[in-house]
C-alpha positions as CSV (number, residue, x, y, z in Angstrom):
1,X,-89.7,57.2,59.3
2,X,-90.6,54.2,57.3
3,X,-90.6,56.1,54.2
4,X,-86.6,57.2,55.2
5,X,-85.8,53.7,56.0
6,X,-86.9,52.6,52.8
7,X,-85.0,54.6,50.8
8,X,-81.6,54.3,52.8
9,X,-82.0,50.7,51.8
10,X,-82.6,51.7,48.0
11,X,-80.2,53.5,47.8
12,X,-77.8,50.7,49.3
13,X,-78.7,48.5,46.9
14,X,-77.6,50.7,44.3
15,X,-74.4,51.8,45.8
16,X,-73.3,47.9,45.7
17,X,-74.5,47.1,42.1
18,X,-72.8,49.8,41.0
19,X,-69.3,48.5,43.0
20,X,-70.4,44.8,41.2
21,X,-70.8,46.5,37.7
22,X,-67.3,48.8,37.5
23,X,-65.4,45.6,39.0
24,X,-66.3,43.6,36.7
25,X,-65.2,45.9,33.8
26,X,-61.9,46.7,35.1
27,X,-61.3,43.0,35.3
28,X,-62.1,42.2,31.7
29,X,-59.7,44.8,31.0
30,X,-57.0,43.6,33.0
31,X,-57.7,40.3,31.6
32,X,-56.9,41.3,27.8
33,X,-54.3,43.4,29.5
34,X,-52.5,41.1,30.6
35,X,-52.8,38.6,27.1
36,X,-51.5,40.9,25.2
37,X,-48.2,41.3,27.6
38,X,-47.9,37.4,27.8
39,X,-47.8,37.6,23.5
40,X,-45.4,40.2,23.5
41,X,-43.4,38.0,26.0
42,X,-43.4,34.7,23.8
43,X,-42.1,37.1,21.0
44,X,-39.0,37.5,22.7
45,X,-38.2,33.9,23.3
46,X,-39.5,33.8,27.0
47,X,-41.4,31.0,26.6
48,X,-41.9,29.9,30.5
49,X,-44.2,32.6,31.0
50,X,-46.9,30.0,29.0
51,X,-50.0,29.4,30.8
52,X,-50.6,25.8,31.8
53,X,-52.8,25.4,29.2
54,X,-51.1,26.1,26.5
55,X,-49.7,23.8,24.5
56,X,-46.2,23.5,23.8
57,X,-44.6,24.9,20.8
58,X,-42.8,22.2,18.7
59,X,-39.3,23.0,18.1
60,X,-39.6,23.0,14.8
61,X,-42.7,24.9,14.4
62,X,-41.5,27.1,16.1
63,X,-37.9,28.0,14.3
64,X,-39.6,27.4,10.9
65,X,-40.6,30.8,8.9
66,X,-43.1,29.6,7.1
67,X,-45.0,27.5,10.1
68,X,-48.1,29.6,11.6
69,X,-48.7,30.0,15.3
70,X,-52.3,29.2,16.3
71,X,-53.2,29.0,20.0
72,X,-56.5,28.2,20.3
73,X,-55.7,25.3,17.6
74,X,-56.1,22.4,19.6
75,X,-52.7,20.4,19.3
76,X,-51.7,16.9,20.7
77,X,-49.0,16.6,23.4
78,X,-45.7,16.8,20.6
79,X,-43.4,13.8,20.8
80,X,-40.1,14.1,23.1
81,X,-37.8,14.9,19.9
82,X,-39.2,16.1,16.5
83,X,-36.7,15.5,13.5
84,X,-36.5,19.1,12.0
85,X,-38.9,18.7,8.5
86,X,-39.2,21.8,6.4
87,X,-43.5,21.2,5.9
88,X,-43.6,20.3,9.6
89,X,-45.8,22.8,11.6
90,X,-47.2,22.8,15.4
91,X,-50.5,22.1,13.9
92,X,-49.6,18.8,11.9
93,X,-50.2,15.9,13.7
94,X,-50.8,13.1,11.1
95,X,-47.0,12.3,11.4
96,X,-46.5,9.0,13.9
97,X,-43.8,10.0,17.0
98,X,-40.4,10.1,15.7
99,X,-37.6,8.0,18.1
100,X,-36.5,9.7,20.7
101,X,-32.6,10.4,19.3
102,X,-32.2,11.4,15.6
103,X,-28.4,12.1,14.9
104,X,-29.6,15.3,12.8
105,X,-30.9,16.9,15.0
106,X,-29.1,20.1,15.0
107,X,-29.6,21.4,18.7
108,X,-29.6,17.6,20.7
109,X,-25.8,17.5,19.1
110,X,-25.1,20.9,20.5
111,X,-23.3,20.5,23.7
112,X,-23.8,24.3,24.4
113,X,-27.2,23.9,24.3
114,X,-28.1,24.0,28.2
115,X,-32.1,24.4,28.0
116,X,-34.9,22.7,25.9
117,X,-38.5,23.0,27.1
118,X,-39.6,19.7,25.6
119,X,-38.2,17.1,27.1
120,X,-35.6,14.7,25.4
121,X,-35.2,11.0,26.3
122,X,-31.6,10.0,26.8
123,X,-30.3,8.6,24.2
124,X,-29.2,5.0,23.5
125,X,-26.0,3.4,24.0
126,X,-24.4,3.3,21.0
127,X,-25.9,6.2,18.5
128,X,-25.1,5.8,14.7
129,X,-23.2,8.7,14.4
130,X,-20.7,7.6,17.2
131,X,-17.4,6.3,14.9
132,X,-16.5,3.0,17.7
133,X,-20.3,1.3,18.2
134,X,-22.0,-1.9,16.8
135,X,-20.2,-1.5,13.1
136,X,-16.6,-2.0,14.9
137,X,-15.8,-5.6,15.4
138,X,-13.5,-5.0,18.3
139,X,-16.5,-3.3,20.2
140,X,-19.4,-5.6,19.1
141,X,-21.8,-6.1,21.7
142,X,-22.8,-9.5,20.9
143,X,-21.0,-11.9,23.1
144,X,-18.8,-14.2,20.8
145,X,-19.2,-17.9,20.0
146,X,-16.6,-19.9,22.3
147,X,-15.9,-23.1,21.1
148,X,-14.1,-25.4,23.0
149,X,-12.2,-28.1,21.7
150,X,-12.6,-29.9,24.7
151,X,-16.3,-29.7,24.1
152,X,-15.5,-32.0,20.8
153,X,-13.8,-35.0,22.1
154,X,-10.4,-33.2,22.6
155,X,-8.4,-35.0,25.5
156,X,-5.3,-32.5,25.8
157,X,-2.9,-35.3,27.4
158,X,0.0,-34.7,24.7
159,X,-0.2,-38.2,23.4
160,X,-4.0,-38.6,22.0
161,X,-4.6,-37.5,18.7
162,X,-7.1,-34.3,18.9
163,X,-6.8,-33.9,15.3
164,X,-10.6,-34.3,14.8
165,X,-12.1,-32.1,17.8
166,X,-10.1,-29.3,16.6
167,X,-11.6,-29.5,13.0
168,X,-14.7,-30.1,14.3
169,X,-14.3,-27.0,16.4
170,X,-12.5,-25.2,13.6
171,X,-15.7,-25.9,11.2
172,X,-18.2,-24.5,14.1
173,X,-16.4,-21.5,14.8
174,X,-15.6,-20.5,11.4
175,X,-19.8,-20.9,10.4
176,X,-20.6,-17.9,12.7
177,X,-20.0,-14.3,13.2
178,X,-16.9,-13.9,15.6
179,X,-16.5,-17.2,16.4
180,X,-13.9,-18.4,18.8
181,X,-11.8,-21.8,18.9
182,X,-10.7,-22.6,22.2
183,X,-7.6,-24.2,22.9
184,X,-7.6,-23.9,26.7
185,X,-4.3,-23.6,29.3
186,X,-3.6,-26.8,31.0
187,X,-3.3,-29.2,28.4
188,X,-0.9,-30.4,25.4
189,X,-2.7,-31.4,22.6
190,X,-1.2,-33.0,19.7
191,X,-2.5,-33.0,16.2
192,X,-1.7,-34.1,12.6
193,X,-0.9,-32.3,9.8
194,X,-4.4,-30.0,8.9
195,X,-5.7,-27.5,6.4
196,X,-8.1,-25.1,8.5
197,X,-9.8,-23.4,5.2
198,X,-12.2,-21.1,4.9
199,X,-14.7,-19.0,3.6
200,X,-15.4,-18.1,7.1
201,X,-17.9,-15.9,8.4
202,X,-16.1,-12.8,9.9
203,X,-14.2,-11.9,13.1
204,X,-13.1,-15.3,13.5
205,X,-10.6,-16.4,16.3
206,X,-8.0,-19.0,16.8
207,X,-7.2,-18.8,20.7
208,X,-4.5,-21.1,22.0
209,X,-3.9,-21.1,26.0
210,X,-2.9,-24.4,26.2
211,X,0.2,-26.0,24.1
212,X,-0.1,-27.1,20.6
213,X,2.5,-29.7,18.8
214,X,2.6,-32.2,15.9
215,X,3.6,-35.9,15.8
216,X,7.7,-36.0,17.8
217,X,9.4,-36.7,14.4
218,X,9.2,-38.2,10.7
219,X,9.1,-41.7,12.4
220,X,5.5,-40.8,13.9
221,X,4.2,-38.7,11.2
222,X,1.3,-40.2,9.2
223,X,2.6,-41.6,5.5
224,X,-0.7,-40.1,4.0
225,X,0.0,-36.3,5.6
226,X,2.1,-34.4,3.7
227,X,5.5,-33.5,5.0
228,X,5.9,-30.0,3.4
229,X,3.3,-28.5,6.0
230,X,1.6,-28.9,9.8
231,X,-1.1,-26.2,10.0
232,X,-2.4,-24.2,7.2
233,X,-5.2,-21.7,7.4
234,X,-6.2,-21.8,3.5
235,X,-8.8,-18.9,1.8
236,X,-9.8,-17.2,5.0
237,X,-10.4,-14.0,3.9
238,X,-12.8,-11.9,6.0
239,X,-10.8,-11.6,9.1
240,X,-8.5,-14.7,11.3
241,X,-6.9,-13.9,14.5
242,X,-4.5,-16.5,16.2
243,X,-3.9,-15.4,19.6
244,X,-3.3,-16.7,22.8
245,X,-1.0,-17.2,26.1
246,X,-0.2,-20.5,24.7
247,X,2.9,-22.1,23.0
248,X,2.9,-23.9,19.0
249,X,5.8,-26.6,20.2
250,X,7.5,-28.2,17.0
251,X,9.0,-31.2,18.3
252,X,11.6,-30.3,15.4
253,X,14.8,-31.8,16.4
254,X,14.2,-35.1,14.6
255,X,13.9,-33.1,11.6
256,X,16.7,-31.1,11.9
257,X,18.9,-34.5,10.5
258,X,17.5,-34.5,7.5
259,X,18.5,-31.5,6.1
260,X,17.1,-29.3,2.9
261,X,20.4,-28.4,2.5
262,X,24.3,-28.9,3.3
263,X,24.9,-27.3,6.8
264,X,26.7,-28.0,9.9
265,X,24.6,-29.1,12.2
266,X,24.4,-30.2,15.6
267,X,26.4,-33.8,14.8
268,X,28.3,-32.3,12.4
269,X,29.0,-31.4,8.9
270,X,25.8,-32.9,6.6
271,X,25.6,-33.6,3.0
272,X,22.7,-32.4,0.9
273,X,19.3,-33.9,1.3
274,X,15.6,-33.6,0.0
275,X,13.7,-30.5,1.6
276,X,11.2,-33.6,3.9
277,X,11.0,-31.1,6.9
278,X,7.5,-29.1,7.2
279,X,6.8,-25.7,7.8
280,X,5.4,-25.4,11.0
281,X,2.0,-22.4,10.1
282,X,1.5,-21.9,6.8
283,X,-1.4,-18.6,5.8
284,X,-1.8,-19.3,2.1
285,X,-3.7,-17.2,-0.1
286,X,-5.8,-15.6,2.7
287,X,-6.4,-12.0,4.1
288,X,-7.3,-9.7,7.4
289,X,-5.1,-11.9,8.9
290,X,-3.6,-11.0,12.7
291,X,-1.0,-13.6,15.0
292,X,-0.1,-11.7,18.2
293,X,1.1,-12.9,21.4
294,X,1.9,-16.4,21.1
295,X,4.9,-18.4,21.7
296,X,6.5,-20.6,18.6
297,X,9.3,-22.7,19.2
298,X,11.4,-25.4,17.5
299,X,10.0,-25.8,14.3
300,X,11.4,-28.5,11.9
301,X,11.3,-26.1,9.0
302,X,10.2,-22.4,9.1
303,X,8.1,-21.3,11.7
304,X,5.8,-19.4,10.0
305,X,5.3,-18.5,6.6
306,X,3.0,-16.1,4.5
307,X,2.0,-17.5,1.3
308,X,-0.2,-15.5,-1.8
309,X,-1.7,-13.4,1.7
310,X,-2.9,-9.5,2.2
311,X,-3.2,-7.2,5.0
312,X,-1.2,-9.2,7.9
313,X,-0.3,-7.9,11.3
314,X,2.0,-9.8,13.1
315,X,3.1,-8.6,17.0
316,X,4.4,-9.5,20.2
317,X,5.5,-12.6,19.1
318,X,8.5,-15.1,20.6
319,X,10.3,-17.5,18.4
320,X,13.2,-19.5,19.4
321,X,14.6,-22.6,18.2
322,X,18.6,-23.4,18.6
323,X,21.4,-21.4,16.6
324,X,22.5,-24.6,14.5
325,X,18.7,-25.9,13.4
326,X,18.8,-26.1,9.4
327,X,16.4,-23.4,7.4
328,X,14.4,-22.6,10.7
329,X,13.3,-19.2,8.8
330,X,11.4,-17.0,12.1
331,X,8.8,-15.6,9.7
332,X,9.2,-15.9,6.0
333,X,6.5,-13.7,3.7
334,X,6.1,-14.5,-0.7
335,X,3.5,-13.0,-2.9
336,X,2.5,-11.2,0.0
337,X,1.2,-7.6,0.2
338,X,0.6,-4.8,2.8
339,X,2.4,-6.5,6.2
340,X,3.3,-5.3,9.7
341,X,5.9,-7.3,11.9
342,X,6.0,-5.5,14.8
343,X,7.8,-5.9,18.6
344,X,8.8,-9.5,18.9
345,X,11.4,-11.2,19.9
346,X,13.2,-14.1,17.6
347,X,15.9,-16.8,18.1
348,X,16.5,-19.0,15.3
349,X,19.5,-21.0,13.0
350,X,18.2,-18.9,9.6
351,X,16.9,-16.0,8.5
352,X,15.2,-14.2,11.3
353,X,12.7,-12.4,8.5
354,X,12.8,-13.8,5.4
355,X,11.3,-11.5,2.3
356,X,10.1,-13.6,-1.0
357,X,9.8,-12.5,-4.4
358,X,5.9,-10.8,-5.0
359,X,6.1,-8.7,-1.3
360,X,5.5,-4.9,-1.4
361,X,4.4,-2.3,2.0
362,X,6.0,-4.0,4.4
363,X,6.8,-2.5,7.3
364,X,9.3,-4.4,10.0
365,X,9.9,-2.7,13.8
366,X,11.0,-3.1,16.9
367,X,12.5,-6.6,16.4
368,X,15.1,-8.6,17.8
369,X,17.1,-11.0,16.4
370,X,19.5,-13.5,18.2
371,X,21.8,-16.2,16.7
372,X,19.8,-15.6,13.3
373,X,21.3,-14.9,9.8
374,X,19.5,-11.7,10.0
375,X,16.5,-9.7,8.1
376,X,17.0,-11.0,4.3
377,X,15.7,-10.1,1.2
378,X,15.7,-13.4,-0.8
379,X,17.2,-15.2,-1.9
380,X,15.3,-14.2,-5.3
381,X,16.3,-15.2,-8.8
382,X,16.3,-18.7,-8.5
383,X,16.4,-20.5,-12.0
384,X,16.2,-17.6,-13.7
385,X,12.7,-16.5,-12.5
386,X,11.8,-13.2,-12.2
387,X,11.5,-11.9,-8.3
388,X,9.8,-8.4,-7.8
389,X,10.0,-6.6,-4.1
390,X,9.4,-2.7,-3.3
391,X,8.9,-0.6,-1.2
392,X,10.4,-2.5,2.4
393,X,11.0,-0.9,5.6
394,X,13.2,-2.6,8.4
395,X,13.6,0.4,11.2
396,X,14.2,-0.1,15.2
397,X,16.5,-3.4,15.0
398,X,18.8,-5.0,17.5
399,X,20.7,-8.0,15.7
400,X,23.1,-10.1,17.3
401,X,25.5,-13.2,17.5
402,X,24.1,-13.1,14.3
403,X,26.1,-14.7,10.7
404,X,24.5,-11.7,8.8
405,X,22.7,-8.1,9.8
406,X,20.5,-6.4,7.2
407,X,21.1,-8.8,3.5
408,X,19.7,-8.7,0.4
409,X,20.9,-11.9,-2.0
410,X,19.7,-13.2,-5.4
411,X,20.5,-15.6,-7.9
412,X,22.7,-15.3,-11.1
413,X,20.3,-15.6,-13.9
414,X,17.4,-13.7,-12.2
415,X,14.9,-11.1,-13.7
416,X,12.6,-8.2,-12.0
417,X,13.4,-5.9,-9.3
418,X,14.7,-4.9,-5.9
419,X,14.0,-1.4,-5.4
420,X,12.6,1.1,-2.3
421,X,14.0,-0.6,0.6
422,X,15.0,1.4,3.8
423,X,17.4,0.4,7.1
424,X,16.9,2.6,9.4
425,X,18.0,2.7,12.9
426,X,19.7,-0.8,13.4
427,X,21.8,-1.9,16.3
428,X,24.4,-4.7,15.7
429,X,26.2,-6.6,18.4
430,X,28.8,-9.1,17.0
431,X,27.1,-9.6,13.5
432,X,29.9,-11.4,10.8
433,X,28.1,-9.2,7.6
434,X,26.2,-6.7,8.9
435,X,25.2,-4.7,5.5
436,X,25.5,-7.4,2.7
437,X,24.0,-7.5,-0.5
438,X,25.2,-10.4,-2.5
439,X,24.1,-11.3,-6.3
440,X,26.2,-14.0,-6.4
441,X,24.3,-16.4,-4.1
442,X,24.6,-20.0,-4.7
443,X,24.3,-23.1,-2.0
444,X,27.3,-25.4,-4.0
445,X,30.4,-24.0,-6.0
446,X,28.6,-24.9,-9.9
447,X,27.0,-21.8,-9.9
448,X,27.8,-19.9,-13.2
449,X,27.8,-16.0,-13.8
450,X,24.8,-15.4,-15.9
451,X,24.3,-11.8,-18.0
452,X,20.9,-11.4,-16.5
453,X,20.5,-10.9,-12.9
454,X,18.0,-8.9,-10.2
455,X,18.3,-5.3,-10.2
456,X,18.9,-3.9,-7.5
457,X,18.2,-0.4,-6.6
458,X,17.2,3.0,-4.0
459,X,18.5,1.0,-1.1
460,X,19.2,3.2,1.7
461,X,21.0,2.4,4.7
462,X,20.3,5.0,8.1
463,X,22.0,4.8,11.4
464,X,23.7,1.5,11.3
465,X,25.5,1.4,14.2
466,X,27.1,-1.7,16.5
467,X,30.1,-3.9,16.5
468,X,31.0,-6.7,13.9
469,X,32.5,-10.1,13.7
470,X,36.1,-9.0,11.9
471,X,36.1,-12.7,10.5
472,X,34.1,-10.6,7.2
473,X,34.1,-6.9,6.1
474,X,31.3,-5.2,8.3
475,X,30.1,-3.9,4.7
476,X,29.8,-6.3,1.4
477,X,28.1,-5.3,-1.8
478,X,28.8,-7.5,-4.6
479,X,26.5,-6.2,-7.4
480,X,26.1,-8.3,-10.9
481,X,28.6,-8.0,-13.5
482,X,25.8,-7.2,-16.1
483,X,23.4,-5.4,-14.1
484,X,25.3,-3.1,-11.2
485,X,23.1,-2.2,-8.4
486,X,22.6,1.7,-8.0
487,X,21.1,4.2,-5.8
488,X,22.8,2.9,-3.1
489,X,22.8,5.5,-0.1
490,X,24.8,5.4,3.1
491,X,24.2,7.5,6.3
492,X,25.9,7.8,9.8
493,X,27.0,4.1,9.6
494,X,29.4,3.4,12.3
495,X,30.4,-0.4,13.0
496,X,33.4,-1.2,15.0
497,X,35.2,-4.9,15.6
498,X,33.8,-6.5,18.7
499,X,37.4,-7.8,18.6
500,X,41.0,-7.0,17.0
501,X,41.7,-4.8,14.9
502,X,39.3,-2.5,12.6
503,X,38.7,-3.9,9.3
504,X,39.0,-1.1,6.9
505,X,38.4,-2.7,3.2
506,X,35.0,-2.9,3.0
507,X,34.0,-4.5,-0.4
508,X,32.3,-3.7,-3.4
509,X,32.0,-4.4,-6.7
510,X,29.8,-2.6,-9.6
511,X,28.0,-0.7,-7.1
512,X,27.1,2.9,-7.4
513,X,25.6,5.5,-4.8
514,X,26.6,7.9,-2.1
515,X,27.9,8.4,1.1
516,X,25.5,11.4,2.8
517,X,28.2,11.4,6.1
518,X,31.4,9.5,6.6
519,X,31.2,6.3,7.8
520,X,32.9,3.9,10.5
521,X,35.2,2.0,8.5
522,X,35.2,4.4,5.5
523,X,34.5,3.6,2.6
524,X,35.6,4.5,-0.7
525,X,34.7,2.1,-3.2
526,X,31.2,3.1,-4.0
527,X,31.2,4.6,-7.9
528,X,29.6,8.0,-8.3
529,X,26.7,8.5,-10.7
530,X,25.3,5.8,-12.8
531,X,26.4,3.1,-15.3
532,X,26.0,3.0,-18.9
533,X,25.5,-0.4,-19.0
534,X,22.1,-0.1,-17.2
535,X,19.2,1.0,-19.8
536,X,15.3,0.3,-20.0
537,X,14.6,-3.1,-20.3
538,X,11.4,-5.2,-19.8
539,X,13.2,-7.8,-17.8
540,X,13.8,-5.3,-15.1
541,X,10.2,-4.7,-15.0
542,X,7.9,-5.5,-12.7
């Protein structure tokens, strides 16, 4: 019985290391089984079917041909984003971690791109591929330089001379980057007549809230400022903005009796005088310039003038002064290049616009002009200079109560060129000479005719429509007995008296060019084709 028990129990023991023995081999075989699936797997792009400890593939290991896959290599954790490099492998580690947003990358810039098993830091605010970030002055997030003139001594009362805070503040603003000068609302401040000059670092500001005015008169200005000039902003060329809520208040009624010219004014008929009355802003030979928003008003001379300047933007702008103040130009431009006058409003006793000799690529819109003498070109010519002007456009235009609409005028004796100008879409209400070009321009009755003269040229006038003063033909050209203007080209013009009768003699003389439609009055005294007496010469040159 013993001996039977004995073996029953041998025989148990050999019955479970047996079990033990052909469990064990099945399982190494599932094992490498199962390996070989999960490689097969990873082969077909499943890659979240890794084993925790695997490490994970670099992206660019893994997309490069010629990078080798070795798993039991032992590999660093791989930084969040890995800039794609063509000798890059998921073995080489020597490299230090890359930032966390390169704009290269081909698959961070991919929108479509849904999944990513390495993950990627959100990137910064401003990435160097996006077109408006830090290099845009207008979205700079640096918090500009304020500098208030109050902070200098400035007293603001309209009776104490701030002349000195505001250059003070002028010279702190313009050393740094954006700068601001601070003229704040709820004050008056007067000062004398200043150059603000430049080089000035860029982005810089002039910001006027508050009201800003010269001296009340010649009586109170200083004998050693000069009278041609209040505020000049001289060599500022990397960028000047004057803006503001505020108002630029003349005081120019004192100056308006002393005339630069014969005129009636408001006491009466005057007699010629020396030009004494300043300019009220004068830009001279600066660039990047921008004036928008504020209010100018009452200016002895013009209100704002563009000297020897390029690349100007001027908008949203209100100038007024009273119909009968002498030479009160709105915005007069000279030797200046690439400008935008754009949506404002002007009131004045000249020219509303006033183009010099030496301007090219301007473009004028969505103006008004009341009691004015209208958008001129000129007066050019003068002592037999030469004046050279191309390429002007004047579109979107309401004029009226106005002594002239659209004008182009030069002096008897002139040299150079007028040539590329374009009306376009004008609106007269009760305009004396609402398309006028005159080339016999002269301020007293001793002006001779000269055989040189301004040419004149490609003018084309577009939808001029509105209702004229019948006191003057609606349509003038007198053209120069030597040198006849040509080119000239006339499109759905329709003008009509405000009052009486229609004027139907429209004048010109030595003017050649066509009429594309037939126009309100009609007229019939253009000459077809062009004159003989017109040939190359260098005088006409510009």
């Amino acid at each position: 019985m013993a001996i039977l028990r004995g073996f029953l129990f041998a025989w148990m023991i050999i019955a479970v290391m047996s079990f033990n023995l052909l469990s064990n081999v099945d399982g190494r075989y599932h094992f490498h089984k199962r390996r070989k699936s999960d490689d097969s797997l990873n082969k077909n792009g499943n890659t979240n079917s890794q084993s925790p400890s695997s490490a994970p593939q670099s992206p660019v290991g893994a997309n490069d041909p010629g990078s080798s896959s070795n798993a039991s290599s032992p590999a660093s954790q791989p930084p969040s984003y890995a800039p794609s490099s063509p000798g890059n492998t998921a073995d080489d580690n020597s490299a230090s971690p890359p930032p966390t947003y390169v704009p290269s990358d081909p698959v961070r810039n991919d929108p479509s791109n849904g999944s990513n098993d390495n993950p990627v830091s959100p990137p910064p605010t401003y990435a160097p591929s996006d077109p408006v970030g830090a290099d845009d002055p207008g979205n700079s997030t640096t918090e500009p330089c304020v500098f208030d003139v109050m902070s200098f001594g400035a007293v603001g009362d309209g009776s104490t001379d701030d002349t000195d805070a505001f250059r003070q503040a002028w010279k702190a603003a313009c050393a740094v980057e954006s700068g601001v000068l601070l003229a704040p609302a709820d004050h008056t401040f007067t000062i004398t007549s200043t150059i603000f000059s430049g080089p000035c670092k860029p982005g810089l500001i002039f910001q006027l809230d508050g009201v800003l005015m010269p001296p009340d008169g010649p009586d109170c200005w200083p004998e050693s400022d000069s009278k041609k000039q209040w505020l000049v902003f001289y060599r500022v060329d990397d960028g000047l903005t004057l803006t503001g809520r505020g108002v630029i208040e003349g005081n120019g009624e004192k100056w308006w009796e002393l005339p630069c010219k014969p005129h009636k004014g408001p006491n009466g008929k005057t007699l010629p005088g020396p030009c004494d009355s300043p300019a009220l802003i004068r830009f001279f030979m600066s660039s990047n310039l921008v004036v928008r928003g504020i209010k100018i008003q009452n200016s002895p001379q013009f209100h704002m003038k563009f000297d020897g300047c390029e690349g100007v933007l001027i908008e949203d702008l209100s100038i007024s002064s009273p119909a009968l103040s002498p030479n009160t130009d709105g915005i007069h431009i000279e030797n200046t290049k690439s400008v935008a006058i754009y949506n404002s409003l002007i009131a004045n006793g000249d020219d509303c616009i006033s183009i010099g000799t030496g301007c090219s690529n301007v473009d004028i819109e969505n103006i008004t002009c009341d009691h004015s003498h209208g958008i001129s070109i000129g007066s050019l010519g003068v002592q037999n200079s030469q004046a050279c002007v191309s390429n002007i456009s004047v579109q979107n235009v309401f004029i009226k109560n106005s002594d002239n609409g659209v004008r182009i005028k030069t002096w008897q004796g002139g040299m150079g060129s007028v040539a590329g100008i374009s009306f376009e879409n004008i609106q007269m209400e009760n305009v004396r000479n609402c398309i006028i070009v005159d080339q016999y321009y002269c301020l007293s009755k001793g002006c001779r005719n000269q055989t040189s003269a301004v040419y004149v040229s490609d003018i084309s006038y577009k939808n001029i429509k509105g209702t004229y003063d019948v006191r003057s033909p609606p349509i003038h050209f007198a053209c120069s007995d030597a040198v006849p203007c040509t080119n000239i080209m006339l499109s759905e013009v329709e003008l009509l008296p405000a009052e009486g009768e229609l004027v139907d003699n429209p004048f010109c003389w030595n003017t050649y060019g066509t009429q594309q439609t037939v126009t309100i009055p009609p007229i019939d005294c253009l000459q077809d084709g062009e004159p003989e007496s017109v040939t190359e010469s260098s005088q006409y040159n510009c």
